[in-house]
N, C-alpha and C positions, 0 to 999 in steps of 0.2 A: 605124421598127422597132417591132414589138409582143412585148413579152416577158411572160407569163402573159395578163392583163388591160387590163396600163399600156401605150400609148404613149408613146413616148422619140424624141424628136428632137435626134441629135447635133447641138450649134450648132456647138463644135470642141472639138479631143479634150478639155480641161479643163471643159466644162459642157455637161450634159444639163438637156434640157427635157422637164420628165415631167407625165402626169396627173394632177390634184390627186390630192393624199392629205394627210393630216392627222396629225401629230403624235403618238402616243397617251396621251403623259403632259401637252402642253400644249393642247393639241386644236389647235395653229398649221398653216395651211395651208401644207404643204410640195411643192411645183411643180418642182424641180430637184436636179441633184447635181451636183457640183463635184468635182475630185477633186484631193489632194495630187501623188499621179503618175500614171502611166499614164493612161489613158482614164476618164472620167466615166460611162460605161456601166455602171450599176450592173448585176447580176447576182443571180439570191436565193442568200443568205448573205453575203452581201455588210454591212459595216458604215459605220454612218453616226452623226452626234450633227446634233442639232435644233439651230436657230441660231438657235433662240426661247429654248428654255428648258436647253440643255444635254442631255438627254437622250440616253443609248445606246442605239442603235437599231441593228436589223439589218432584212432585205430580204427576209421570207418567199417561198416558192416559190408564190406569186401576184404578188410583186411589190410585198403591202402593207408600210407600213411598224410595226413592230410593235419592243416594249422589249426589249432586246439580253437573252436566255436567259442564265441565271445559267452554264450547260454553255458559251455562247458565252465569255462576259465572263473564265472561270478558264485559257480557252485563247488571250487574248492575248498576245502577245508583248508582252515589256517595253516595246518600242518604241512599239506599237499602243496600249500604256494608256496611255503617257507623252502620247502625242498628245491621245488623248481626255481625259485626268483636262486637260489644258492647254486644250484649247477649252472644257470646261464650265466652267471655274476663268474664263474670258475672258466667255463667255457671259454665267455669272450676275454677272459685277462688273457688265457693263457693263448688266445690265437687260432687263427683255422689251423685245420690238420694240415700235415705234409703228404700228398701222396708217395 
């Protein structure tokens, strides 16, 4: 499946295989998404956090991935921050990746 730009190859419903894209706050090469529920199918507007560096990110209407919009980030749900503020608080204990 091609959505905007990117190629995405459902492997199964919890993990997509996407065309590189990179980071914009760590510049780490980001290749997939994964997803807590439903389908890993990301979609634009769609939100995600870097597993490099913690980073809030959302999924522009090309596909790229770009720093989660302050307009996004005011309209989470409680739930939705709790999760994120939780992986980036995990993220940066445990350190950048290793290539």
């Amino acid at each position: 499946m091609t959505i905007g730009q990117v190629r995405m190859e459902t492997i199964d419903n919890n993990y997509t295989k996407m065309g590189d894209d990179y980071c914009p706050a760590c510049n780490r090469k980001c290749d997939s998404a994964t997803a807590i529920e439903g389908t890993a199918t990301p979609v634009p507007g769609d939100i995600s956090v870097c597993f490099n560096c913690g980073e809030w990110l959302e999924f522009s209407n090309d596909m790229a991935l770009i720093k989660m919009p302050e307009k996004t980030r005011s309209e989470l749900t409680k739930e939705n921050h709790e999760l994120l503020s939780d992986a980036t608080f995990n993220f940066k204990k445990r350190g950048p990746l290793k290539d």
